[in-house]
Legacy VTK file of the C-alpha trace (Angstrom):
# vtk DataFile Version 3.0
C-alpha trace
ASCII
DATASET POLYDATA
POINTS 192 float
0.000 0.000 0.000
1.506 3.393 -0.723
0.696 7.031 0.659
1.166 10.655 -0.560
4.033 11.744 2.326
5.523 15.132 2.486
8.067 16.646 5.346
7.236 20.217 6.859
7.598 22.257 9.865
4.610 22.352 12.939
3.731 26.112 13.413
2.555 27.444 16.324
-1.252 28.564 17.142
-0.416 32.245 17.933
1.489 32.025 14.314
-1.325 30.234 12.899
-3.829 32.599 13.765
-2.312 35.610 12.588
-1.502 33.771 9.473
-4.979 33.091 8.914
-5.748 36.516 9.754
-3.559 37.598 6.461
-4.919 35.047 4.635
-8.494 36.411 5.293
-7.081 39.905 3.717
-6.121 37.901 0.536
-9.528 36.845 -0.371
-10.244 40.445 -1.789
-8.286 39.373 -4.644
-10.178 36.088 -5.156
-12.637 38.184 -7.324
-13.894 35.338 -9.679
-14.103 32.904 -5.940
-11.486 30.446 -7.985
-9.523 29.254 -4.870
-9.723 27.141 -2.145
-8.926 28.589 1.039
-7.165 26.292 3.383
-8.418 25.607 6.352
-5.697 26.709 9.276
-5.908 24.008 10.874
-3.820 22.401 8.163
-1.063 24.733 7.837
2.192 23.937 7.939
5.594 24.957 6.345
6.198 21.879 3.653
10.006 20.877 3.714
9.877 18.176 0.964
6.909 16.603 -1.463
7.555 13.262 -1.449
5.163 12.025 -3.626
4.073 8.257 -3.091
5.649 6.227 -0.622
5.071 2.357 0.886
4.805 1.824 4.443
8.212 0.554 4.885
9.847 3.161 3.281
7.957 5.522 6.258
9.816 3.110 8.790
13.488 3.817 7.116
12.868 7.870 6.609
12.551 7.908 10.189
14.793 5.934 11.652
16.882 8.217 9.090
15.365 11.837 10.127
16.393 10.499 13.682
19.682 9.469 13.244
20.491 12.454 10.384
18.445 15.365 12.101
20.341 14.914 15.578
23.000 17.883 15.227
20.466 20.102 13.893
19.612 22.962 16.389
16.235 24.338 15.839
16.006 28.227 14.511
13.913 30.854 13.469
12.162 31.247 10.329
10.134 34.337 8.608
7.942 34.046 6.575
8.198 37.914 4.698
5.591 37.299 1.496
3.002 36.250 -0.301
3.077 34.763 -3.423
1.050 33.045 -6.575
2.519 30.211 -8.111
2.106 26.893 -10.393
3.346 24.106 -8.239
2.709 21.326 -11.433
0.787 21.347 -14.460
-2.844 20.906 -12.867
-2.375 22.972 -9.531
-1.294 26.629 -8.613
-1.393 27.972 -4.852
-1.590 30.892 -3.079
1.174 31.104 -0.280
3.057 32.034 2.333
7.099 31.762 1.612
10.150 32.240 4.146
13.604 34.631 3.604
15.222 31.226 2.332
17.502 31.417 5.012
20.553 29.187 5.373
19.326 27.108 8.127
15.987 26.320 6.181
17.530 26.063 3.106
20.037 23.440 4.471
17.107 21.393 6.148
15.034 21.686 3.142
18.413 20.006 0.939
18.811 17.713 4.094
15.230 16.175 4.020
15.528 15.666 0.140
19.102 13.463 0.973
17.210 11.548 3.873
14.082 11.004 1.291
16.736 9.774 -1.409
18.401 7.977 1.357
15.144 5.813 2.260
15.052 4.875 -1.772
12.063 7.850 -2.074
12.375 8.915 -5.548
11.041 12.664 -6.375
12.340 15.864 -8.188
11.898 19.065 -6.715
13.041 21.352 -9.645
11.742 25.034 -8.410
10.565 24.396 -4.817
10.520 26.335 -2.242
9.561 25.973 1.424
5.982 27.785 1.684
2.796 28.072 3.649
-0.200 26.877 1.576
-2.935 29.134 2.014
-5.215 28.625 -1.370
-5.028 26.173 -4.069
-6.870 26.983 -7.287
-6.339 24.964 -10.919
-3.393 25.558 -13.010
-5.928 26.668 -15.617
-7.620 29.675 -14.035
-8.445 33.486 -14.339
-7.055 34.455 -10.829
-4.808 37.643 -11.468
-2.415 38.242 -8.648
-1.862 42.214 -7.251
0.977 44.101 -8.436
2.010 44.336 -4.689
0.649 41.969 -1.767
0.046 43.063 1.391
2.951 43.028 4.077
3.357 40.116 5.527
6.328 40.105 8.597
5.706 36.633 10.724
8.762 34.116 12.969
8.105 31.128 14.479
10.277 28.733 15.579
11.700 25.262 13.900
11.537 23.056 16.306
10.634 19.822 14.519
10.246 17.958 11.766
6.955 16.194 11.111
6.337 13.240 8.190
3.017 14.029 7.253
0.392 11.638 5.212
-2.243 13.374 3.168
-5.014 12.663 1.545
-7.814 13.882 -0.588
-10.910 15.085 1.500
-14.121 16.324 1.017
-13.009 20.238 1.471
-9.223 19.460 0.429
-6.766 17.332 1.674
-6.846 16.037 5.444
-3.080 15.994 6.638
-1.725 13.235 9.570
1.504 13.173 11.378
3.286 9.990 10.850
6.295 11.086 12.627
7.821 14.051 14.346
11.320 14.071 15.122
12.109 17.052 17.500
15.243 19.595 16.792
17.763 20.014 19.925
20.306 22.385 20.862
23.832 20.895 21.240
24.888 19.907 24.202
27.665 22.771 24.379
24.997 25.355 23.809
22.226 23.561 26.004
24.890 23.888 28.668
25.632 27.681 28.421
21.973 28.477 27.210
LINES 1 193
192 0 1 2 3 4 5 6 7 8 9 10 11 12 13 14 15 16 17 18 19 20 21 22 23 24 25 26 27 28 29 30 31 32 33 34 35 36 37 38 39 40 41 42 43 44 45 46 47 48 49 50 51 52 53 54 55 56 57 58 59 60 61 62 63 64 65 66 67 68 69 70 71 72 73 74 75 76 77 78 79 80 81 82 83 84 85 86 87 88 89 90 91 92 93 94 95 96 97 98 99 100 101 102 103 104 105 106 107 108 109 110 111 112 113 114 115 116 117 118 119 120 121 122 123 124 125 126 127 128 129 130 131 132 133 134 135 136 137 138 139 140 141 142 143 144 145 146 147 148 149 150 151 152 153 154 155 156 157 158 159 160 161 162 163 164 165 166 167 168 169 170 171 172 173 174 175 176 177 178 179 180 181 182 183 184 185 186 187 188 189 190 191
């Protein structure tokens, strides 16, 4: 049996909430009603797509996020804009996307080598870590603003989280199948 799997970051509900606060600003600009708000409840910051995955290859990615994802300390991220994009040829969102700092970057590259690691083929051309917050077809008359509104949010990385999704009656219901926490050294746990 195989599962649609993708890695992301947890957010917190204070971060949530003002993230669905923004997102409720954005609908202005849904003037034809084309997309599909998500529900906040289901946001997240995706790491990885992994595509479709068997049940044993969930079993080696995290053993592997466990034994790879030790040394890494957990940070902050920003998420500083809003954007509209084609993620593949049938599907286009509406999200929320981080400063691409180093430290996300560099888990974002390390949960692609831990996917390829557990034998989980999938390309990842353009991606970028982002905050889903509408999905609306590929083929579609939504025209983004010149400008978006200001959007100036942290939260913390402080794990890791396999989720499962799949296709629900309002969009797609997300499950954790793992979380595998970030620590602080022990040097720095020690002086912290």
């Amino acid at each position: 049996m195989n599962i649609r799997a993708f890695f992301a970051l947890k957010m917190a509900d204070q971060v949530v909430r003002r993230l669905s606060d923004h997102a409720d600003t954005l609908c202005a600009y849904d003037r034809n009603m084309e997309v599909h708000w998500v529900d906040s409840e289901s946001y997240h910051l995706t790491l990885s797509f992994l595509g479709d995955i068997s049940l044993s290859q969930v079993e080696r990615l995290e053993r592997l996020c466990r034994e790879q994802l030790a040394d890494v300390e957990p940070f902050q991220v920003q998420l500083d804009s809003v954007d509209y994009f084609q993620v593949s040829r049938r599907l286009a969102v509406i999200a929320a996307l981080s400063d691409g700092s180093d430290e996300l970057m560099g888990l974002h590259r390390q949960a692609v080598r831990i996917a390829a690691s557990a034998g989980v083929r999938h390309e990842e051309a353009d991606f970028r870590p982002h905050v889903t917050l509408g999905r609306l077809g590929a083929d579609n008359g939504f025209q983004p603003p010149e400008e978006w509104p200001a959007l100036d949010l942290m939260f913390p990385a402080s794990s890791v989280v396999l989720y499962q999704s799949k296709p629900g009656a309002n969009g797609s219901i997300y499950t954790p199948l793992f979380e595998v926490p970030l620590h602080y050294g022990l040097q720095r746990a020690r002086y912290a």
